[in-house]
DODREN-632239 format. One record per residue (C-alpha): residue in one letter; y, z, x. Coordinates in steps of 0.2 Angstrom, whole numbers. Last residue first. Example, Ala and Ser with C-alpha at 12.3 -4.5 7.8 and 13.67 -1.06 7.14 Angstrom:
! residues 2
r; north; up; east
S; -5; 36; 68;
A; -22; 39; 62;
END
This chain:
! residues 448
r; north; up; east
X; 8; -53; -126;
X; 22; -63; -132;
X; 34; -74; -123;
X; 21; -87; -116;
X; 15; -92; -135;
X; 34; -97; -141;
X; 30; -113; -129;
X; 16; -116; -143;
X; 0; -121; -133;
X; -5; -138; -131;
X; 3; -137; -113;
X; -4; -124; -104;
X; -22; -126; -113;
X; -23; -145; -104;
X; -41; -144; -97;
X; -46; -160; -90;
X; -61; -155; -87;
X; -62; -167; -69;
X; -44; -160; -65;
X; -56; -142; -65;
X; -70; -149; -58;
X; -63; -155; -41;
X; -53; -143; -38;
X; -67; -132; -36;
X; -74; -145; -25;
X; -60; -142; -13;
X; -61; -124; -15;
X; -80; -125; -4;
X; -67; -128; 11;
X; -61; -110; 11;
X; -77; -100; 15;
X; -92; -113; 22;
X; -79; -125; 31;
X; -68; -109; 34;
X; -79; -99; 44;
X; -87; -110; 53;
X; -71; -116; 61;
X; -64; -99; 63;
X; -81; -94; 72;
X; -81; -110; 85;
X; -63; -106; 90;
X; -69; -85; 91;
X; -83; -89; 102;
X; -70; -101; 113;
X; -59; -84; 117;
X; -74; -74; 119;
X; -82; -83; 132;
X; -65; -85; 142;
X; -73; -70; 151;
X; -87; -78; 159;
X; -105; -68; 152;
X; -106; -80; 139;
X; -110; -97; 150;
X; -93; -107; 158;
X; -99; -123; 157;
X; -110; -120; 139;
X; -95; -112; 135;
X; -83; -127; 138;
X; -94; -139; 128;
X; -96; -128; 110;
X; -75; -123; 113;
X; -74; -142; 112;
X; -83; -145; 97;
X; -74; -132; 89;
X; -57; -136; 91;
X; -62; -151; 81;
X; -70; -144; 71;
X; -54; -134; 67;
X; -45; -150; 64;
X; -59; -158; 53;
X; -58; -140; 43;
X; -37; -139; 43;
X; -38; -157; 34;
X; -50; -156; 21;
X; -42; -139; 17;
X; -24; -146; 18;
X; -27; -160; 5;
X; -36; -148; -8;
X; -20; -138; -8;
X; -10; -153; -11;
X; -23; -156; -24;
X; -20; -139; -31;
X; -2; -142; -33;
X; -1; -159; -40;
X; -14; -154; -55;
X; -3; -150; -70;
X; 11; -163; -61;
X; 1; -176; -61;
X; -9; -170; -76;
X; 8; -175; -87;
X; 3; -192; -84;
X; -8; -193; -100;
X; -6; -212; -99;
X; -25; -215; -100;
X; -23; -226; -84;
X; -13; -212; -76;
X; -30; -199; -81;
X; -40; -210; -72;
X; -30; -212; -58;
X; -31; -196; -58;
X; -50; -195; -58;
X; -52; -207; -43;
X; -41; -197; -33;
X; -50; -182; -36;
X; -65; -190; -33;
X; -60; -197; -16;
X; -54; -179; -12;
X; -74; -174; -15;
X; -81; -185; -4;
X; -71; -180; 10;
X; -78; -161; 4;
X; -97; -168; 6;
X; -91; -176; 22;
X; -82; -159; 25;
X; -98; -148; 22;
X; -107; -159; 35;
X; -97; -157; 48;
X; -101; -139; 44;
X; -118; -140; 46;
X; -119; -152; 60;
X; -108; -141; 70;
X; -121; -135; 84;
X; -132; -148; 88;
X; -119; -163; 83;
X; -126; -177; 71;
X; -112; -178; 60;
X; -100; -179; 73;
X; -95; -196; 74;
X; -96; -200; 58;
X; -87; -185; 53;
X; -72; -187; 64;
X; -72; -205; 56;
X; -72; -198; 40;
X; -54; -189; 42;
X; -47; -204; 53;
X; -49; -214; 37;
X; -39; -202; 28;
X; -24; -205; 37;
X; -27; -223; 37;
X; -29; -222; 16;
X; -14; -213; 18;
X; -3; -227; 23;
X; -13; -241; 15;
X; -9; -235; -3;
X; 0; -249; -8;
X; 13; -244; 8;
X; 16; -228; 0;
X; 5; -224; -14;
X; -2; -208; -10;
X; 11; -202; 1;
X; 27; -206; -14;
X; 19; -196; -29;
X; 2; -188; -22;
X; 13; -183; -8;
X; 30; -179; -13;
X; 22; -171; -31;
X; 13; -160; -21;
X; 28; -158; -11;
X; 41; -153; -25;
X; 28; -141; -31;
X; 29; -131; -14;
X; 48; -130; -17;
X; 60; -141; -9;
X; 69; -134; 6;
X; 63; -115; 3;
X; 53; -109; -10;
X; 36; -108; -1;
X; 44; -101; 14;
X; 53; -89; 2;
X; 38; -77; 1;
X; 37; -73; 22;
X; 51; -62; 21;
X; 45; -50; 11;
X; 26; -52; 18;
X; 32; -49; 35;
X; 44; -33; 31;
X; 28; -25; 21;
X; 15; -27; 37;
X; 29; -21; 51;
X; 22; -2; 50;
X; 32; 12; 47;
X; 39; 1; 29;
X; 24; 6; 19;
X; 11; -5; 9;
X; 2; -5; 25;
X; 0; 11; 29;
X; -10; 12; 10;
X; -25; 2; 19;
X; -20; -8; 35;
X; -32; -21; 33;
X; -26; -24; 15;
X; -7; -29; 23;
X; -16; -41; 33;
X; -25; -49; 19;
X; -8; -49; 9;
X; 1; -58; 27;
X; -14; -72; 28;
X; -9; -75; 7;
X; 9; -78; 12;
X; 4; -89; 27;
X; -8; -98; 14;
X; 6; -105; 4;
X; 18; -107; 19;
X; 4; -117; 28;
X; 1; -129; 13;
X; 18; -132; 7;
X; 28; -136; 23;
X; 13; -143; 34;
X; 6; -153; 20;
X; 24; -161; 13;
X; 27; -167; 33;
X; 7; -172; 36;
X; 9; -187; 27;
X; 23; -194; 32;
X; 22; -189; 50;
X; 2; -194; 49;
X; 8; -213; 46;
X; 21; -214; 58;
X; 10; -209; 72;
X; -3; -223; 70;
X; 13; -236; 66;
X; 19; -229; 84;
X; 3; -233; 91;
X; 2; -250; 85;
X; 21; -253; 90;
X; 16; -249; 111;
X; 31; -243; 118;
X; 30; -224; 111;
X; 44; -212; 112;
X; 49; -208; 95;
X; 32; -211; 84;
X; 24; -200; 101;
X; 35; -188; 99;
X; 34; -184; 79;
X; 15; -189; 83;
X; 14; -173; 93;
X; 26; -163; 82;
X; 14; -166; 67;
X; -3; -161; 80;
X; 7; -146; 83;
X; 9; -141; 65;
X; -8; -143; 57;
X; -18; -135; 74;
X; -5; -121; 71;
X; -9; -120; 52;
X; -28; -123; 55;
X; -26; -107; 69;
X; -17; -97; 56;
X; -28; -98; 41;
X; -43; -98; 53;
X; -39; -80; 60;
X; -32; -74; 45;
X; -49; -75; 33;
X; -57; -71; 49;
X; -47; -54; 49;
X; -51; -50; 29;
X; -71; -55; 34;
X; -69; -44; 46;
X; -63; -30; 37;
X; -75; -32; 23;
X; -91; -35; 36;
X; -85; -17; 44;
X; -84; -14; 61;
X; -65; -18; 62;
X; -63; -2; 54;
X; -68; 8; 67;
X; -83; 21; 67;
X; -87; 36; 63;
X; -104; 43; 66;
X; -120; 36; 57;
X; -128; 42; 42;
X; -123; 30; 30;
X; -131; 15; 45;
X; -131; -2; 38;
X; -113; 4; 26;
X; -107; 8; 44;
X; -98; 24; 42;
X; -81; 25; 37;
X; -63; 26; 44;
X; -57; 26; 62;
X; -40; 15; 66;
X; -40; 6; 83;
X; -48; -11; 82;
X; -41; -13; 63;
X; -23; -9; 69;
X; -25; -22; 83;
X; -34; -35; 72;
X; -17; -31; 59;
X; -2; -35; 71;
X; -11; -49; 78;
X; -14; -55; 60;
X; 4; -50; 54;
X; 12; -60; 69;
X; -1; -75; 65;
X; 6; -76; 50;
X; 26; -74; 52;
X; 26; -88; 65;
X; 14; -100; 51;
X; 26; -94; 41;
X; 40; -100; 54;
X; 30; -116; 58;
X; 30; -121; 39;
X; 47; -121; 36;
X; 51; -129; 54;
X; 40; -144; 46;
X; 51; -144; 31;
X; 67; -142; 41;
X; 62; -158; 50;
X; 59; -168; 34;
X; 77; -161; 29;
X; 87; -166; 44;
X; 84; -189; 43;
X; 84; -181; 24;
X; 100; -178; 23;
X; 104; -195; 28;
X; 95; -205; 14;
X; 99; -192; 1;
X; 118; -195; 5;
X; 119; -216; 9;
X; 129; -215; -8;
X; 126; -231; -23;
X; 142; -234; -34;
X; 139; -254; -29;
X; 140; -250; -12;
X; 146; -232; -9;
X; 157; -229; 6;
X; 150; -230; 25;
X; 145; -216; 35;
X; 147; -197; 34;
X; 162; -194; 22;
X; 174; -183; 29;
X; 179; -166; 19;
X; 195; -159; 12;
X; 197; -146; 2;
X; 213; -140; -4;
X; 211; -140; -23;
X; 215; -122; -24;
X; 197; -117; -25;
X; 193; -132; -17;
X; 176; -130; -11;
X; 165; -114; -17;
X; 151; -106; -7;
X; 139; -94; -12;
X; 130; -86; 2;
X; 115; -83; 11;
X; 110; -70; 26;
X; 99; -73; 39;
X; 95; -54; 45;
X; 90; -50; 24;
X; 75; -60; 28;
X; 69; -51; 10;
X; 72; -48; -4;
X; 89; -58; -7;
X; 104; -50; -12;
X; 115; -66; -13;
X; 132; -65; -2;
X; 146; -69; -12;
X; 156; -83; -18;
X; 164; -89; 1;
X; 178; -100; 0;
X; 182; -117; 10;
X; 200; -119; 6;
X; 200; -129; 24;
X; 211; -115; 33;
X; 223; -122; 45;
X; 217; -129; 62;
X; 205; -126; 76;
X; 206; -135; 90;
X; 202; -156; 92;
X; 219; -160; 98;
X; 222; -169; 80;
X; 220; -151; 74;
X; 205; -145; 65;
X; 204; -143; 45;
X; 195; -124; 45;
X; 181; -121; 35;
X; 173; -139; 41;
X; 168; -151; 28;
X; 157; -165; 34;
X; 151; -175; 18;
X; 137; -183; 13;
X; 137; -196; -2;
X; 125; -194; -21;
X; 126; -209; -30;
X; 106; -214; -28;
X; 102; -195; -31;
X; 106; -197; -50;
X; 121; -206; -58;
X; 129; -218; -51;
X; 145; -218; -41;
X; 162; -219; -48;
X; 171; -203; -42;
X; 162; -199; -25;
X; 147; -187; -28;
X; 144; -175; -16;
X; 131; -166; -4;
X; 139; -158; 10;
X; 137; -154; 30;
X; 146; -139; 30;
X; 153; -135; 46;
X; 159; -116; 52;
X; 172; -113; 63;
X; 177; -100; 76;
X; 159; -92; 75;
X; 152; -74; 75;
X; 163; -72; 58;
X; 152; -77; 45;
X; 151; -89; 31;
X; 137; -103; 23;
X; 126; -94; 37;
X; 111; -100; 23;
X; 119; -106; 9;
X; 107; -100; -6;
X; 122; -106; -19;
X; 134; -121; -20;
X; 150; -124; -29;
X; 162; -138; -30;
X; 177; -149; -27;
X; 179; -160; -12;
X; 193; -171; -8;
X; 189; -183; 5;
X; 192; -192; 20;
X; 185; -208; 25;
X; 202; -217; 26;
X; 217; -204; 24;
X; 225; -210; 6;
X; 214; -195; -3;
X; 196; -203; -11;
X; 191; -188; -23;
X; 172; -180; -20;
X; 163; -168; -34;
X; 151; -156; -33;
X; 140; -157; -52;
X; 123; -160; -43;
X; 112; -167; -55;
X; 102; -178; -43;
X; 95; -163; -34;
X; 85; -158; -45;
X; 75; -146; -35;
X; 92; -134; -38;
X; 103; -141; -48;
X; 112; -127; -59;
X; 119; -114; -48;
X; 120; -127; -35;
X; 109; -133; -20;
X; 113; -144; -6;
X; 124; -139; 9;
X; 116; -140; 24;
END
């Protein structure tokens, strides 16, 4: 996928690389550059295929012009082989902090004006590219792969971490001074650190798999009602999954890295390798901003709002139903007042739109994004819950699976009265309405 330049980066619509009708139908002569190519060049294969953003002489400008190409390094024969060399040139290789094992490179087409790609569907009608439409049949995949690898490189670092704390004396029990040594894994910091993982990762996973399920069911289902169900949390889980879980899989990995004490901070233990490589999820395939604004933007008021008002809906009806339950009422309880909370938040920026001020869009996108995924991973971790609740009291504590559905009911508890309460914090600061980062002189952030 090659998308980004030196200079266009989320704005995509400024790409500068260039496509020249040749007198071969469908084929092209490309001329440009782009950065942060992941395997944009090696030698383990015998051709390498760019699948490239372009814009055909004439088109319009922004996204709407843009056109995909296939541009392989080397132009293959007419018997399918490999052929001469496709002035397909590699830059350099960025020096990246970390996932150094998947390197990146710069890559320039048409160096020597020699490049030739083939346009991927039909020509531009009326100067507008099929481009952005195609790339992004990949692009909302890669963004829910995006989050499944942090959420990968999370729960790695937690294992990693629970094992180190189970094992690693330090301290006395601040309950008991006097006490002999114990582990670290006994003390409420610790645990609390290890919990803080624990339900960040198992919301993410929860987040994740529910997003492939109605992927599946949206491709595979007869019934149309169903597949409109499905459809609706694809769309709006897609920007949730990719910015939400990647946010807190970085802020899982720091907890970690805090359970391990100074060890951590150093390469002998795989903490400081996972929190390297973890940092570019949030970057990678549209920043974590590009998604707030995806779904408060596009998500918000796609189908005049009925798309994520059905989203929401299933929200308040897990807490209807389980308002009353013997053992979660509490925390179902905290995401009704939490649910209650969103609407507020909605309610406030369309406030702020109907003022005009629509810079607090993109002052607040972020955190709402972040508000969206709290209200979200609690009903889903209730949810997990409830059923932990009825399979223990079948199995009773003393059967060994007790733990297992302990720790379900613990995680969910944990982040309703730990991670949800940031929902309503939120909520009061779009409320204020502070706007200090913008009414100060820009010459303000380059002096201390």
């Amino acid at each position: 996928m090659d998308l980004t330049e030196p200079n266009s980066g989320s704005d995509v619509g400024d790409i500068t690389t260039k496509a020249f009708p040749t007198d071969e139908p469908g084929v092209y002569n490309i001329v440009g550059t782009k950065c942060f190519i992941t395997g944009g060049d090696q030698d383990i294969t015998e051709n390498i295929i760019h699948l490239t953003l372009a814009r055909i002489e004439g088109s319009v400008p922004g996204t709407k012009g843009i056109s995909l190409f296939v541009v392989p390094k080397y132009w293959p024969t007419e018997a399918g082989e490999k052929g001469e060399f496709n002035d397909v040139n590699c830059g350099g290789v960025e020096h990246k902090m970390g996932l150094r094992g998947s390197a990146t490179s710069i890559i320039n087409f048409g160096e020597d004006n020699k490049c030739r790609g083939y346009l991927l569907g039909n020509a531009p009608v009326d100067g507008k590219g099929a481009g952005m439409a195609q790339m992004f049949q990949m692009m909302n995949e890669e963004r829910t792969v995006t989050g499944l690898a942090a959420n990968a490189a999370a729960t790695v670092s937690y294992n990693n971490a629970a094992m180190y704390a189970a094992g690693r004396i330090q301290g006395r029990p601040i309950t008991n001074p006097k006490s002999v040594r114990v582990s670290i894994i006994q003390h409420e910091d610790v645990r609390r650190m290890l919990m803080y993982q624990k339900s960040i990762t198992e919301a993410s996973r929860a987040m994740i798999s529910m997003s492939y399920y109605c992927m599946d069911i949206a491709e595979n289902t007869s019934d149309e009602e169903e597949r409109k169900r499905a459809k609706v949390f694809v769309e709006v889980n897609i920007p949730i999954v990719k910015a939400w879980c990647s946010d807190m899989a970085f802020l899982s990995i720091s907890e970690a890295m805090q359970c391990y004490g100074g060890y951590g901070f150093s390469e002998d233990y795989p903490i400081a390798q996972q929190l390297r490589d973890c940092r570019i999820y949030p970057i990678w395939e549209g920043t974590n901003y590009i998604q707030s604004l995806d779904l408060i933007g596009r998500k918000w008021m796609m189908g005049g709002g009925q798309v994520f008002a059905s989203w929401f809906a299933e929200l308040e009806k897990f807490v209807a139903d389980n308002k009353d339950d013997k053992v979660l009422s509490a925390q179902v309880a905290l995401l009704a007042e939490a649910l209650n909370q969103y609407k507020e938040i909605q309610a406030a920026m369309v406030g702020y739109l109907g003022q005009g001020k629509f810079g607090m869009i993109g002052f607040f996108a972020t955190r709402i994004l972040q508000a969206t995924g709290h209200i979200y991973g609690a009903k889903l971790l209730l949810e997990h819950a409830l059923i932990a609740q009825k399979k223990i009291d079948e199995i009773g504590k003393e059967h060994f699976e007790y733990p297992y559905y302990a720790g379900k009911i613990a995680s969910a508890k944990f982040f309703a009265h730990n991670i949800l309460p940031q929902v309503g914090a939120n909520l009061r600061a779009i409320k204020e309405g502070d706007n200090s980062v913008m009414e100060i002189p820009e010459a303000s952030y380059l002096l201390d």
